[in-house]
N, C-alpha and C positions, 0 to 999 in steps of 0.2 A: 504494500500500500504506500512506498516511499521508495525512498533513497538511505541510504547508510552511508555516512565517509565519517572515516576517523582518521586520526595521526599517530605514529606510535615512535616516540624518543627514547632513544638508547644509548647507553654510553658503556661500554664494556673497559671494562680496566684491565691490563694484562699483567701488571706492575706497578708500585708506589712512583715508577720513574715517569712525570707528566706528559712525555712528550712519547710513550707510550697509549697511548687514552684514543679510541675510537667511538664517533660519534656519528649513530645512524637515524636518520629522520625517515621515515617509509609513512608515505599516503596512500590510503585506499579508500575505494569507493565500490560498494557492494562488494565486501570482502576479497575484491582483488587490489592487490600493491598496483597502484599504478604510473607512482615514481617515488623515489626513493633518492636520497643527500649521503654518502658516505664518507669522513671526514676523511680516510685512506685516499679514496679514488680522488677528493677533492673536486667533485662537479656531483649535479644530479643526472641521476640515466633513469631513461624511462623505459617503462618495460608493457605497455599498452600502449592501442596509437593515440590517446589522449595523452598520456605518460609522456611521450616521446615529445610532442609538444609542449608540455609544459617544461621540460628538461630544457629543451633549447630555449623559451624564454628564459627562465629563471637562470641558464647556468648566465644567459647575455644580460641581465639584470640587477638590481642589489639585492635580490635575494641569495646568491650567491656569498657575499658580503658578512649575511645577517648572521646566515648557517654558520659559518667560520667565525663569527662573533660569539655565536652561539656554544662552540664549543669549548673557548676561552671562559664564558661566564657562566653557563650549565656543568657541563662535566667538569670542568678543570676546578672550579670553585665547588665541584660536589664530593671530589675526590680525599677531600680531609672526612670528611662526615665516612664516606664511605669504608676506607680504612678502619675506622676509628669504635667500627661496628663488630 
């Protein structure tokens, strides 16, 4: 009777060393990924052809930016808490 889209942020830690730290942004809309930020690969890649379009604006956009902002002020700033647990 709708639509479903959610986001789901991830920061996987492999090490207390910072500059180990990946952070995954994945959007979906009716429970398929349809693009996804990986802090590794360093751009978004789409993997639907909505997906794919969004990936080329966003990676030619400041969302790009934001992500990598993103991962300085989310994961990296969460990484004390997280250890500490």
């Amino acid at each position: 009777d709708g639509y479903f889209e959610h986001c789901v942020v991830e920061c996987r830690y492999s090490s207390k060393d910072l500059q180990g730290i990946e952070m995954i942004d994945s959007y979906y809309f009716n429970k398929v990924e349809d693009v996804r930020f990986n802090s590794t690969v360093g751009k978004y890649v789409g993997y639907t052809e909505q997906g794919v379009y969004y990936a080329e604006a966003w990676n030619k956009g400041p969302e790009l930016a934001g992500e990598l902002g993103e991962l300085e002020r989310f994961c990296k700033g969460s990484a004390a808490i997280y250890y500490s647990a």
